[in-house]
C-alpha positions, 0 to 999 in steps of 0.5 A, a space after each residue: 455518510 453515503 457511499 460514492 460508486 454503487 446503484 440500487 438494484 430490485 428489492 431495496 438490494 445496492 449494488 457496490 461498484 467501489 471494487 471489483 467485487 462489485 458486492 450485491 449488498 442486501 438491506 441491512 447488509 454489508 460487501 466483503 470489506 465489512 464497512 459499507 452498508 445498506 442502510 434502507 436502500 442506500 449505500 453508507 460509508 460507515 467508517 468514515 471519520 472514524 479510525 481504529 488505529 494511529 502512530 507516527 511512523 518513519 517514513 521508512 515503515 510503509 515501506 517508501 524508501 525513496 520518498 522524503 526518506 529519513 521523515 516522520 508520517 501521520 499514519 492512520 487505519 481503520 476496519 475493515 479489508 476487500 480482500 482475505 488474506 489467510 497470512 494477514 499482520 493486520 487481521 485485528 482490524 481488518 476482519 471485524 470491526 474494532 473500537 474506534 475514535 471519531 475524528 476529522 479531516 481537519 483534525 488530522 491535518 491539525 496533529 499532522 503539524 502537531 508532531 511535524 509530520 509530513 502528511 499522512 499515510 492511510 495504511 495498516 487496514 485496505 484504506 480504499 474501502 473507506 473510498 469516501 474519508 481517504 478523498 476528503 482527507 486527501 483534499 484537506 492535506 493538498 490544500 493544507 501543503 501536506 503529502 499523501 500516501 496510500 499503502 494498499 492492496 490495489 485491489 480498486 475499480 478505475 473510476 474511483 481510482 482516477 478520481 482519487 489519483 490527483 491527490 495522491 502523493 506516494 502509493 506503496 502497493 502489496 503485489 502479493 504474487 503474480 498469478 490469478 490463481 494465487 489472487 483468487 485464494 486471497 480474495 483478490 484480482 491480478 489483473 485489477 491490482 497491475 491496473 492499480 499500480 499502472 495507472 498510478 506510476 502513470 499518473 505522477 505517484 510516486 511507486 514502491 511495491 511490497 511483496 511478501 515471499 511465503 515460499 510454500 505459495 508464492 516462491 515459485 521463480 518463473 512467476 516472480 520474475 513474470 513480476 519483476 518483467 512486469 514492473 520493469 516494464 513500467 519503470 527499472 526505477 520502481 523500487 521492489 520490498 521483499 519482505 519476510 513472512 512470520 506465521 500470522 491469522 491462519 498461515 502457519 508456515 515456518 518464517 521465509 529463510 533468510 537465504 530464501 530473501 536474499 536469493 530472491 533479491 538477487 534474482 531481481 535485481 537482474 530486472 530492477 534498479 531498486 531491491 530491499 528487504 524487509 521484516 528481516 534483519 541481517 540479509 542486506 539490501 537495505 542501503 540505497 546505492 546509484 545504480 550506475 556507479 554504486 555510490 552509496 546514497 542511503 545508507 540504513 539501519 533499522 528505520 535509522 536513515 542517513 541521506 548521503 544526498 539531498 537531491 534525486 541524482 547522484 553526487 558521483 557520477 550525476 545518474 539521476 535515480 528515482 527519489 523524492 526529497 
C-alpha cells in the first residue's frame, strides 16, 4: 500500500512528512517507526492490513472514562512506534516487527458487531504510524454507525491530523510530561503533541489525557501543574489519568508510590474537574462525581462500571459535566 504525506528527494531517497520527524528514508529503508518503508523510491505503508495484537476491552481500559462508559470496544495494535520511550508497556510490539494477521476494514467492522462492540480502538502500539489503514478503517465504521477511538502518543504533523479528525470519535492522548527536554529523551516533540490535543479538543473529539507519573523523571511539581495550566486551558472538563509506573523495557525505577499518585492527583484537582488514577489499585479517585455538588455519577471497581446517570448532567443539581453516553 503506498504511503500518504512524503516526497521524493535525490538518489530514489523519500522524504516522510507523516510526523515531525519528517524521516529521510533511503532506498530499501525505514523512518524511526519501523513500517514505512522505501520500496524503490516510494513511500509503503507496510503495516496496513495487518495487526499484531486484538482484544475486546472495557471501554474503561484506554483509558476513556466519560465516554459510552460501562461499554465493550474492538481494540486492536500493530507494529511499530514514532517514538522511543525507555519505560514503554508495550515495547513487544512497538520496536520491531512481530507476527501478524492480515485483515480488512470491513472485517473488523464484521467482528465489531460480532461481540457487540461499540466500534474500535486503534491502540497498544502508536496507531498513527499506520496513517493510512487507521483512515480507511475510520471511514468504514462512520459509515457503518460505529465509533472510533484513537490511544496515542500524538506526536502527528497537522496536515495528516486535520484529514483524519472527522472520523474520530474519541482520543486518549499520552502527555507524558510537559517539557521538551523530557520529550526529546523519549523520542518525541511537546510542542507537536499540545497541537494534537488542541486540535482535537477543538475539532468536537471527544478528550481524555494519560499521564504516566515516573517521579525520578517527570515528578517535578512546578512542570505538572504547567500541564494541568495548560489543559484547563482548553477545558477543566478534559478528564486527566495518572497512572502508576511498574519497571517496564529499560526503566527500572521502583513502581510510583501509592502516595506519590494521590498527592499528584490532589495537586491537580486545583486545575481539573476530572482526576483518576490508574495502574493502581487503593489510591481512590476512580468514581466520577459532579463537580458542583458532588453527587456520585460513576461509580467503579476495576473495569466494573455502575452509571448512576445516563445523560451528560447531573441528576441533582442539573450541572451539566462532560461525558458521552
Amino acid at each position: 500500500m503506498d504511503a500518504k504525506f512524503w516526497r521524493a528527494e535525490k538518489n530514489q531517497c523519500v522524504r516522510c512528512v507523516l510526523c515531525p520527524h519528517s524521516c529521510l528514508i533511503e532506498p530499501e529503508g525505514h523512518g524511526k517507526c519501523l513500517i514505512r518503508k522505501n520500496i524503490g523510491g516510494v513511500l509503503i505503508a507496510s503495516a496496513y492490513g495487518k495487526i499484531s495484537s486484538g482484544a475486546v476491552d472495557p471501554i474503561e481500559k484506554k483509558p476513556l472514562y466519560h465516554f459510552y462508559p460501562g461499554s465493550n470496544i474492538l481494540s486492536v495494535g500493530f507494529n511499530g512506534c514514532n517514538m522511543s520511550c525507555l519505560f514503554c508497556q508495550n515495547w513487544q510490539i512497538s520496536t520491531q516487527e512481530t507476527a501478524v494477521q492480515d485483515t480488512s476494514p470491513a472485517e473488523l467492522v464484521h467482528s465489531a458487531r460480532k461481540v457487540f462492540s461499540i466500534g474500535i480502538a486503534y491502540t497498544y502500539n502508536e496507531p498513527l504510524t499506520n496513517f493510512e489503514f487507521v483512515l480507511d478503517c475510520a471511514k468504514e465504521f462512520r459509515e457503518s454507525g460505529l465509533k472510533n477511538v484513537i490511544v496515542s502518543n500524538g506526536m502527528i504533523n497537522p496536515e495528516p491530523l486535520n484529514e483524519l479528525i472527522p472520523y474520530i470519535d474519541a482520543a486518549n492522548i499520552d502527555l507524558k510530561g510537559f517539557t521538551e527536554d523530557y520529550y526529546k529523551e523519549h523520542g518525541g516533540n511537546l510542542n507537536t503533541v499540545k497541537h494534537t490535543i488542541e486540535a482535537l479538543f477543538k475539532g468536537g473529539v471527544h478528550v481524555e489525557l494519560t499521564n504516566l507519573l515516573i517521579p525520578q523523571k517527570n515528578g517535578n511539581e512546578t512542570d505538572f501543574a504547567n500541564m494541568c495550566r495548560f489543559i484547563s486551558g482548553l477545558s477543566r472538563d478534559i478528564p486527566l489519568h495518572i497512572s502508576g509506573y511498574f519497571p517496564q523495557h529499560k526503566y527500572d525505577f521502583p513502581p510510583t508510590p501509592n502516595n506519590a499518585l494521590t498527592d499528584f492527583a490532589k495537586k491537580a484537582k486545583n486545575y481539573l474537574n476530572y482526576i483518576y488514577i490508574g495502574n493502581r489499585a487503593g489510591c481512590g479517585f476512580t468514581d466520577t462525581t459532579c463537580p458542583e455538588c458532588g453527587q456520585l455519577l460513576i461509580k467503579r471497581s476495576g473495569f466494573k462500571t455502575q452509571c448512576l446517570t445516563d445523560e451528560n448532567k447531573c441528576p441533582n443539581c442539573s450541572q451539566g459535566f462532560y461525558a458521552v453516553f
